[in-house]
N, C-alpha and C positions, 0 to 999 in steps of 0.2 A: 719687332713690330713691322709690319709689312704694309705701304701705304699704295694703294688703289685709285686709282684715276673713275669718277663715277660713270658708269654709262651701262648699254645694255653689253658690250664686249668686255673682258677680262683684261685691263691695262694695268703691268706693276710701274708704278712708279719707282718706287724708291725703298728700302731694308733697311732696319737700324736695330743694332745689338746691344743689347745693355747689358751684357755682361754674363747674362744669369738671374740678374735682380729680378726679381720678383715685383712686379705693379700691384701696386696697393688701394688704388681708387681710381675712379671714372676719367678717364682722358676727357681733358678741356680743351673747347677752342674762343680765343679771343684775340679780335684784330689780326688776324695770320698767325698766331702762332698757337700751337698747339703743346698743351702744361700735360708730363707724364712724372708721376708720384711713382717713387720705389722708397722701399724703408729706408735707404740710405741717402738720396738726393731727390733734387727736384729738376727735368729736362725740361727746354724751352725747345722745340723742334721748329725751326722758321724756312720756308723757300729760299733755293738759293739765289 
């Protein structure tokens, strides 16, 4: 997953590997953090 800064220019923020897993439903966001479902687990992605 590759996370992007919004704007009209092209800004990577920041890359995150899961392994291979497969995502299995809509990425959530709530209170800063962002919920990613794979069949195996569940990520909580928060700023550092």
């Amino acid at each position: 997953m590759t996370i992007v800064k919004a704007g009209r220019t092209f800004e990577q923020l920041d890359s995150i590997d899961f392994g291979g897993e497969a995502i299995t439903a809509s990425l959530v966001a709530s209170d800063g953090t962002l919920y990613v479902r794979s069949y195996d687990a569940l990520y909580a992605v928060r700023a550092r």
